[in-house]
C-alpha positions as CSV (number, residue, x, y, z in Angstrom):
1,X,127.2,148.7,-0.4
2,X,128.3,146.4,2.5
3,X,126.8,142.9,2.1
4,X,128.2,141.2,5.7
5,X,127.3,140.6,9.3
6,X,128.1,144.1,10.3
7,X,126.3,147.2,9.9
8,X,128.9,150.6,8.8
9,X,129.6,152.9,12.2
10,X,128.2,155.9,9.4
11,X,124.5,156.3,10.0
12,X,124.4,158.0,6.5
13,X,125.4,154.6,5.0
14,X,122.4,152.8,6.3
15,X,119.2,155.2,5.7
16,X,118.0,151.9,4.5
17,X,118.8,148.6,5.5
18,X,117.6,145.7,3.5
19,X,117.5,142.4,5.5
20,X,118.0,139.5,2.8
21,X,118.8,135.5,3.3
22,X,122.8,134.7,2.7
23,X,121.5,132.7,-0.5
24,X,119.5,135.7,-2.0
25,X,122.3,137.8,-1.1
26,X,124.6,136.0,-3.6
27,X,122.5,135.6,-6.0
28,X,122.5,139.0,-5.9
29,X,126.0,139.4,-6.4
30,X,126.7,137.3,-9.1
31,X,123.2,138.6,-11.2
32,X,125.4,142.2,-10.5
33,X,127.9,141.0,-13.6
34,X,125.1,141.1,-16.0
35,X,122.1,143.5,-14.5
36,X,122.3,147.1,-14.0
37,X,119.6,147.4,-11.6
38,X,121.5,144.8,-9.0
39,X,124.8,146.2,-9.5
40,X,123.1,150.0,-8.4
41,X,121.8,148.1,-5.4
42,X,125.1,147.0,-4.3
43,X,127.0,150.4,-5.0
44,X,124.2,152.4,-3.5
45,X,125.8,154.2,-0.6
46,X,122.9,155.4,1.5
47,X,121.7,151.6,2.0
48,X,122.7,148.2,3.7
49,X,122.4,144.7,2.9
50,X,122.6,142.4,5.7
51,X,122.3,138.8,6.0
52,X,118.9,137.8,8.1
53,X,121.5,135.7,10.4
54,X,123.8,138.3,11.2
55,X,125.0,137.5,14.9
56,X,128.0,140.1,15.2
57,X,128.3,141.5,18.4
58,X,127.2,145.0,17.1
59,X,124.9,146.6,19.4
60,X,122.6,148.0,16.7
61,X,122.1,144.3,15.1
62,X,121.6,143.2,18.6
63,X,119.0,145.9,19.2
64,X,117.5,145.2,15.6
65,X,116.9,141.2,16.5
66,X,115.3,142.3,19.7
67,X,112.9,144.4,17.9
68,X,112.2,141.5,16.2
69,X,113.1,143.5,12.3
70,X,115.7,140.8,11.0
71,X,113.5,138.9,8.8
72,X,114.5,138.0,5.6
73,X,112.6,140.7,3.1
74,X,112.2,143.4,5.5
75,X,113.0,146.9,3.9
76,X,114.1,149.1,7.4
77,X,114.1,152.9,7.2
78,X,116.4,154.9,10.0
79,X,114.6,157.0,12.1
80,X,115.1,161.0,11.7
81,X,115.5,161.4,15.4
82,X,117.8,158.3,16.0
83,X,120.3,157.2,13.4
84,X,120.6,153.8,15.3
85,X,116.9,153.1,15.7
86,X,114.7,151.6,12.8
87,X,111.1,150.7,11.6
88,X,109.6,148.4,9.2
89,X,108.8,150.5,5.9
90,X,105.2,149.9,6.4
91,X,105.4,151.3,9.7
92,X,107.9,154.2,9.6
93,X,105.6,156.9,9.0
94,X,103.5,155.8,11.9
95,X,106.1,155.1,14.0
96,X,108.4,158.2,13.5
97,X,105.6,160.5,14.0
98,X,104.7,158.8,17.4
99,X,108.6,159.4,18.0
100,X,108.0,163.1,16.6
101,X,105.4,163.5,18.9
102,X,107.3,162.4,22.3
103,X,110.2,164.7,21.5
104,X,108.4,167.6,21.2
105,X,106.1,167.0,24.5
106,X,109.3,166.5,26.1
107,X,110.9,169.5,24.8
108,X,107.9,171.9,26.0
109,X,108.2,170.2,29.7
110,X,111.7,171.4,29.5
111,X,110.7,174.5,28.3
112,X,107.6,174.9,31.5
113,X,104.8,174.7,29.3
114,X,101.6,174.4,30.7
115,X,99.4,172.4,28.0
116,X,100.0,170.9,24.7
117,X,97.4,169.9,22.7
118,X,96.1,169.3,19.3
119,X,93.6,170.9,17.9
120,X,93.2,169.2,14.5
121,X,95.3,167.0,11.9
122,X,95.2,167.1,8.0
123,X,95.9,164.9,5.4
124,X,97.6,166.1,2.5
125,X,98.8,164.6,-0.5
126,X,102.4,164.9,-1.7
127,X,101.5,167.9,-3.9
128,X,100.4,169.8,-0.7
129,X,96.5,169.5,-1.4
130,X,94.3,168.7,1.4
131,X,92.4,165.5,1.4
132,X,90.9,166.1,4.9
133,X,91.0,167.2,8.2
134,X,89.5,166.6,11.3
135,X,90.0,166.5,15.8
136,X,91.9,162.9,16.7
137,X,88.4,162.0,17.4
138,X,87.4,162.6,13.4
139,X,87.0,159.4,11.6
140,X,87.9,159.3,8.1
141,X,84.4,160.1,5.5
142,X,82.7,156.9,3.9
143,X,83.3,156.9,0.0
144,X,86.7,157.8,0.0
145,X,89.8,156.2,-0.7
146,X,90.1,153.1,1.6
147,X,93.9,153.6,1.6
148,X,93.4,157.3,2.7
149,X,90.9,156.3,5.5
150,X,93.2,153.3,6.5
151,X,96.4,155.8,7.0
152,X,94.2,158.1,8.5
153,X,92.9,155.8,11.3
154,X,96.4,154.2,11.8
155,X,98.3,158.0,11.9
156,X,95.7,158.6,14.9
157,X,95.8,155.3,17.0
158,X,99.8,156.3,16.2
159,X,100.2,160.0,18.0
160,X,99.9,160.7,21.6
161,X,99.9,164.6,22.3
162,X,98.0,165.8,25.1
163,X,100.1,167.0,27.9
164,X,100.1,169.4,31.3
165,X,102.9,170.2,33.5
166,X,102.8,171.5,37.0
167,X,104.6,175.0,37.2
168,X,108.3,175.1,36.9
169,X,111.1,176.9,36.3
170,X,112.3,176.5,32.1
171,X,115.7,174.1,32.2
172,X,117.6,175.7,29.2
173,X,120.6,173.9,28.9
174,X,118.7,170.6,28.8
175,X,116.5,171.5,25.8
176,X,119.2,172.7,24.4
177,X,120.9,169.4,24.2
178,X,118.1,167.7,23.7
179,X,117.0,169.1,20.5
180,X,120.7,168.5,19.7
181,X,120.8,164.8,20.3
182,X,117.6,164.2,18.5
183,X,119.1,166.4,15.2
184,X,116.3,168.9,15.2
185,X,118.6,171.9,15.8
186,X,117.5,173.4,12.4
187,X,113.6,172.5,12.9
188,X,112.1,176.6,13.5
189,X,109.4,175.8,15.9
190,X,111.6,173.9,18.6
191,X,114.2,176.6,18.0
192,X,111.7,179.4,18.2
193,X,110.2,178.4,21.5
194,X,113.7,178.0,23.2
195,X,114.6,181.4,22.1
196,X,111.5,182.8,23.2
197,X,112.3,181.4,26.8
198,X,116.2,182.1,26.6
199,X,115.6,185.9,25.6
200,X,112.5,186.1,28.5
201,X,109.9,186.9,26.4
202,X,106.8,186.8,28.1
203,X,104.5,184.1,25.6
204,X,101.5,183.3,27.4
205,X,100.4,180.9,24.1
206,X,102.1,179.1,20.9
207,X,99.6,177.8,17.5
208,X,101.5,176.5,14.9
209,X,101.0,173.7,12.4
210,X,103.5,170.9,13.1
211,X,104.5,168.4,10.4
212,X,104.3,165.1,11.3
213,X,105.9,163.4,8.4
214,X,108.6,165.9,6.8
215,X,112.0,164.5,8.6
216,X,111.1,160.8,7.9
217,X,110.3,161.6,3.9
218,X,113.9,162.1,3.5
219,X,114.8,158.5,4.6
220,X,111.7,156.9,3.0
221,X,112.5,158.9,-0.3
222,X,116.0,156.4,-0.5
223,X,114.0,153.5,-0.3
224,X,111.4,154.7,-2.9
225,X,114.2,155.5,-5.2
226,X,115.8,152.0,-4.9
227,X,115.0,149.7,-8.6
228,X,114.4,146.3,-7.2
229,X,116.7,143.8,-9.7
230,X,113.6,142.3,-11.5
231,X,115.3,138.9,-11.6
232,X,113.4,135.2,-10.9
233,X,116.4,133.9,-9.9
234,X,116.2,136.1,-6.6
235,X,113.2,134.5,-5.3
236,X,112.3,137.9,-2.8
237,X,111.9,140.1,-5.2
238,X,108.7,140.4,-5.5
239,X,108.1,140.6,-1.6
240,X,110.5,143.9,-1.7
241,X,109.2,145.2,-4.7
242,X,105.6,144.7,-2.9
243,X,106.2,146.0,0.0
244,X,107.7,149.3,-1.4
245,X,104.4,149.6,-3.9
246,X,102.4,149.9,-0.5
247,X,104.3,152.4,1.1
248,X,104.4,154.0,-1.3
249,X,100.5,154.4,-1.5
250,X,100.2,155.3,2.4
251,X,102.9,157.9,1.5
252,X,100.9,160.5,2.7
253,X,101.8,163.9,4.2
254,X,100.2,164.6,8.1
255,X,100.4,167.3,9.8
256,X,99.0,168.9,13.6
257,X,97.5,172.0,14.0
258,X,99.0,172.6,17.9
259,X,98.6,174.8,21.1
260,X,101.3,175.3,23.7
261,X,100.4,177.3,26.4
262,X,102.7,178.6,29.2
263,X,102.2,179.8,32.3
């Protein structure tokens, strides 16, 4: 693991990026000598430490200070859909879905849909059992799980799927490379729509459920995976250890029961 002012070029080298103070940072080296659980931090090779004052002239640190993430104790997962873009641990399900959500109203323009639109969401737990379901409109039952109800609210106020198009003519080539740069060339339902309008099949309407959570799991799965060095001597330990605990509690599965229609 790279402990420094620079990020590595390799996106798969930073899944997670752990922003720590230069003074925690070599505490954490030297406690590596004598405890395991530091010395698998630093040799991990799917995360990043970086100092909290990095100033390199990387354009992804630049774009991380901007987004206001660099604070010391801040646990950063990469986005599924951008290897260079990053939310706050807490806020990576919430925010990748969002993300999730754009891409693929943007891929059905491309494709001349008509309407997308969501016809309910659910709530499973990791095991795949349904804790409840509901229109964007459904709050979350009293008596339940105030963790549940508070991810349930916050995946709601979070996606944005409602969409018409004027008639047009389907641009191909463009959703083609769009569901390249965003890395979903092996997701099924982008790829089955563009086949469907590549091989001029004449689909007047599209249901399918769409996961909302699936491609940022992997990421979050790194950090959840991570043993925090349980050390007093590294005074934020128990800030990253927190933080982790709770997100893992809102680790929750969504998905989107959908309609595209065409014209």
């Amino acid at each position: 693991m790279d402990i420094n002012n620079y990020l590595p070029e390799e996106p798969e080298k930073r899944r997670v990026i752990m922003v720590l103070s230069r003074q925690n940072l070599n505490q954490l080296q030297i406690n590596a000598e004598s405890d395991r659980s530091a010395r698998e931090l630093l040799l991990n090779s799917q995360v990043s430490l970086l100092d909290d004052s990095a100033k390199g002239d990387s354009s992804l640190i630049q774009r991380l200070r901007g987004s206001g993430l660099l604070n010391s104790g801040s646990i950063l997962i990469q986005s599924p859909y951008d290897p260079s873009s990053y939310a706050d641990a807490l806020n990576a399900s919430y925010s990748f879905a969002q993300a999730k959500c754009i891409h693929f109203a943007n891929l059905c323009g491309l494709l001349a849909a008509k309407k997308v639109s969501v016809e309910q969401m659910e709530i499973q737990t990791s095991d795949g059992k349904t804790k409840f379901s509901g229109n964007l409109d459904t709050s979350y039952g009293r008596g339940r799980a105030e963790v549940e109800r508070r991810a349930w609210e916050q995946m709601k106020k979070a996606i944005t799927i409602e969409e018409e198009y004027d008639q047009g003519e389907p641009k191909l080539e463009q959703a083609e490379i769009y569901l390249s740069k965003h890395q979903w060339l092996s997701d099924p339902h982008m790829n089955g729509l563009l086949f469907k309008r590549e091989a001029g099949i004449p689909i007047k309407k599209h249901k399918f459920i769409l996961s909302l959570t699936r491609e940022s799991q992997k990421n979050l799965s790194v950090a959840f995976s991570l043993n925090i060095p349980k050390n007093p001597s590294i005074p934020i330990v128990g800030q990253l250890k927190g933080t982790l605990e709770q997100t893992k509690k809102e680790a929750f599965d969504f998905s989107l029961t959908i309609n595209v229609e065409f014209w």
